[in-house]
N, C-alpha and C positions, 0 to 999 in steps of 0.2 A: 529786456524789451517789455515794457507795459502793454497791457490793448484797453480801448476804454470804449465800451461799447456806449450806446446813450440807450435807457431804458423808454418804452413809449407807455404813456400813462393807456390805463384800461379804461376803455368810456363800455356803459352799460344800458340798456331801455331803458327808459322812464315813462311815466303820466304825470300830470300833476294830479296832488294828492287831492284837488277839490274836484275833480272827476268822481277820482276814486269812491271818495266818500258821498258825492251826489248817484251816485248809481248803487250804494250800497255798500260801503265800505266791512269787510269781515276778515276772520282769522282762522287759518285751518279750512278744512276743505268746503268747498261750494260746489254746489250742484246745477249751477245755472251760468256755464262758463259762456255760453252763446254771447251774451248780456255782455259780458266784460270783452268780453274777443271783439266784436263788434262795435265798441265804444274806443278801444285799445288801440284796434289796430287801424282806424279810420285816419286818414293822411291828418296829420297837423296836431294832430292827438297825443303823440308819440314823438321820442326824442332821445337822442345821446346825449349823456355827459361823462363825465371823467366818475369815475366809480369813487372816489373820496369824497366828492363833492354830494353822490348821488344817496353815499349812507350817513350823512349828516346831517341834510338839510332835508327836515317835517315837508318843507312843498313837493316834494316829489316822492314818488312811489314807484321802486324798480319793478321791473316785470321779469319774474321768475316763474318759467312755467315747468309745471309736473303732472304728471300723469301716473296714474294705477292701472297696474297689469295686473289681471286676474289668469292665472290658468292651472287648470287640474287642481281645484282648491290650494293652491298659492298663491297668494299675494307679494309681487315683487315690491320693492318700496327704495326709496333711496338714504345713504347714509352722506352729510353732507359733513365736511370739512374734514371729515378724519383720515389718516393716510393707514391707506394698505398695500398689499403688497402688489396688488393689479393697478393702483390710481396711485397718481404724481399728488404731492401734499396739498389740498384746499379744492381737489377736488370730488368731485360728487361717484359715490359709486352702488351700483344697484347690488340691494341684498333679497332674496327669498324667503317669507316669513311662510315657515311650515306647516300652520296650524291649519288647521280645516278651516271653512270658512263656508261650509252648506246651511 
């Protein structure tokens, strides 16, 4: 007996990328998320599509968000894509970076 499941394609947020880049387009962390939060997540602004479609095509800009946790001089951070032994393959898992940070 076979079983045949049907897989459902993954749709992801988007902008378009000429928002992005009229509000200030950058890489790596920003200090002025209001700006983009409020431009993002404004009705009409924002959108699904099928996540193959979302990491090919320059007109759109997924929206991945992340955040830093600071406490008792650690900094949590995230490690993305690698499998361990607490997260399923591809995704994201927080690690504790020990260094001082005073």
């Amino acid at each position: 007996m076979t079983i045949t499941m049907k897989v459902t394609e993954e749709n992801v947020l988007v902008v378009r990328r000429s928002l992005f880049d009229e509000l200030g387009a950058f890489h790596g962390l920003n200090f002025e998320p209001q700006k983009y939060l409020d431009a993002f997540l404004s009705r009409g602004n924002n959108f699904f599509l099928p996540r193959p479609e979302a990491e090919i095509n320059p007109a759109y800009k997924q929206i991945i968000p992340y955040a830093l946790i600071a406490f008792q001089n650690k900094v949590a951070h995230y490690v993305r894509g690698k499998r361990s032994r607490r997260t399923a393959p591809g995704r994201e898992r927080l690690n504790w970076d020990r260094r001082s940070y005073e």
